[in-house]
C-alpha positions in Angstrom: 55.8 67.5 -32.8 56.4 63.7 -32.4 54.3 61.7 -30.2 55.9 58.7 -28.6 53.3 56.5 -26.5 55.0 55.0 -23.7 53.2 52.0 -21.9 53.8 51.0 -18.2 53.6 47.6 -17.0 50.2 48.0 -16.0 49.3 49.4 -19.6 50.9 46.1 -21.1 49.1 43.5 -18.6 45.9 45.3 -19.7 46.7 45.0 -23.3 48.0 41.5 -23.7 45.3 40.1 -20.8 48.2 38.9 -18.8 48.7 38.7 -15.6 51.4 41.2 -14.1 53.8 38.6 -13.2 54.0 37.2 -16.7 54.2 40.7 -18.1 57.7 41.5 -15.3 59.0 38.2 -17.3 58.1 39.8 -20.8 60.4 42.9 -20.0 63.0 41.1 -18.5 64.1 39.6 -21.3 67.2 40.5 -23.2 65.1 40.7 -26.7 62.2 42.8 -25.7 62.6 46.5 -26.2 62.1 48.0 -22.7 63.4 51.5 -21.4 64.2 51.6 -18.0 63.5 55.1 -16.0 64.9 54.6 -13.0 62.9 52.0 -11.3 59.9 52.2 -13.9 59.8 49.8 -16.9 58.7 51.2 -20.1 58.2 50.5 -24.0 56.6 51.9 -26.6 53.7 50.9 -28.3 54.8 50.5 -31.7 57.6 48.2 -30.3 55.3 46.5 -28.3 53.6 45.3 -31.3 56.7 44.9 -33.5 57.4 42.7 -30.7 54.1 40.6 -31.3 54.3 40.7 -34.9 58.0 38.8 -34.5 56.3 36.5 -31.7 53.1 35.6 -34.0 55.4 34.9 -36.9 57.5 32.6 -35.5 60.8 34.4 -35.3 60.6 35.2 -31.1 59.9 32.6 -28.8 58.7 33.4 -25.1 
C-alpha cells in the first residue's frame, strides 16, 4: 500500500514558520503544486519540498 502525506495549510505554516497569510499566497500561485478538495487546500509533502529544493536553487522565485 502507498502512503501519500497530504499537508493542510496549517501543516505547511508550521513547517515553513510562516505565518498563515503568507502560506494562502504560497498556494495561490500558479507554480506551486496544490490540490484543491473542495474548499480545503492541500499538497503533498514530497512536493512541498521539491518545491523548496527549486526555490533554494534558484529556479522559483516567491
Amino acid at each position: 500500500m502507498i502512503r501519500i502525506n497530504l499537508l493542510t495549510v496549517t501543516d505547511v505554516s508550521k513547517k515553513l514558520h510562516i505565518g498563515k497569510t503568507n502560506t494562502y499566497k504560497l498556494f495561490n500561485k500558479k507554480d506551486f503544486p496544490k490540490i484543491v478538495i473542495g474548499k480545503k487546500l492541500l499538497i503533498r509533502e514530497d512536493d512541498l519540498e521539491k518545491y523548496i529544493d527549486k526555490y533554494v536553487k534558484g529556479i522559483i522565485r516567491l
